[in-house]
N, C-alpha and C positions, 0 to 999 in steps of 0.2 A: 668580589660579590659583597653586597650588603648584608650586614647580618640580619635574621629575622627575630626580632623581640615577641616572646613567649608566657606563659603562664604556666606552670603546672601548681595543682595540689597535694602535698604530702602529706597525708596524714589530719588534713583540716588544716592546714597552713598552707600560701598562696607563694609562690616559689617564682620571680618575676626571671625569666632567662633571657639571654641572646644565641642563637645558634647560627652558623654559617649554611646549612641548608635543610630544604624541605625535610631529608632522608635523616638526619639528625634531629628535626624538628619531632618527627616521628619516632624514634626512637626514645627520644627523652618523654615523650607523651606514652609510650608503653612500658619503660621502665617505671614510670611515676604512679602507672595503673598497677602492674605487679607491684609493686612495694605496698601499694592501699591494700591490694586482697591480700597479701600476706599480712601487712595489720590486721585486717579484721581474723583471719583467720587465729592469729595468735591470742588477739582480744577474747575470741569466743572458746578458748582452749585452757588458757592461763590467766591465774587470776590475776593481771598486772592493774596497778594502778597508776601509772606512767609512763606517757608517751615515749621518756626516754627510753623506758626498758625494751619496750616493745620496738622501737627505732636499730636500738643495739643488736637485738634479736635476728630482725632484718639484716642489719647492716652482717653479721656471721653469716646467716643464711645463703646471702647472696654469695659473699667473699670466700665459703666456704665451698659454692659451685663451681665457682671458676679455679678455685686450688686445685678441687679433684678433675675439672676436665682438661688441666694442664699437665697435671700426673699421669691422666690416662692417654694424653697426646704422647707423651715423650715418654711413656712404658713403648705406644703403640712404634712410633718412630723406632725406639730399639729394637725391636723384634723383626721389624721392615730388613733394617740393616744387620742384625743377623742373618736375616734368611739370605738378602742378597750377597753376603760376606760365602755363605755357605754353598750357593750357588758359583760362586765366583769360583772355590775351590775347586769344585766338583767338576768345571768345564777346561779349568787347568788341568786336571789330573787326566781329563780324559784327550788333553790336547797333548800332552808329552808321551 
């Protein structure tokens, strides 16, 4: 497939892309909108006066959702296999 050549805006900067499809095309167009609103958000909160800061800011924020929704995956996964570890016990016991 051909790739589709893109545009997004970050922050007031024009960000020229290639993506291999529609469903990516759109993705990169919703990431690029939460990233703006959380700029402004940060803009109207804190007194930054650089783009970088506020980029940085972002760039934790985001980085920092996906850390905890991978910790709360692989808490959640442990607990699964407990409990099936624990069940698994419990239908031996009652099979001998």
């Amino acid at each position: 497939m051909e790739k589709l050549k893109i545009n997004v805006v970050i922050a007031g900067r024009n960000y020229p892309l290639s993506v291999s499809s529609t469903k990516e095309e759109e993705g990169m167009r919703k990431a690029a909108k939460s990233i703006n609103k959380l700029i402004a958000l940060f803009e109207q909160n804190y007194a930054v006066s650089d783009k970088q800061d506020v980029l940085a800011m972002c760039a934790l924020q985001f980085a920092s959702k996906l850390e905890i929704g991978t910790l709360q995956k692989q808490s959640t996964k442990k607990d699964v296999l407990d409990k099936i570890n624990l069940l698994t016990e419990m239908v031996d016991k009652q099979l001998q």
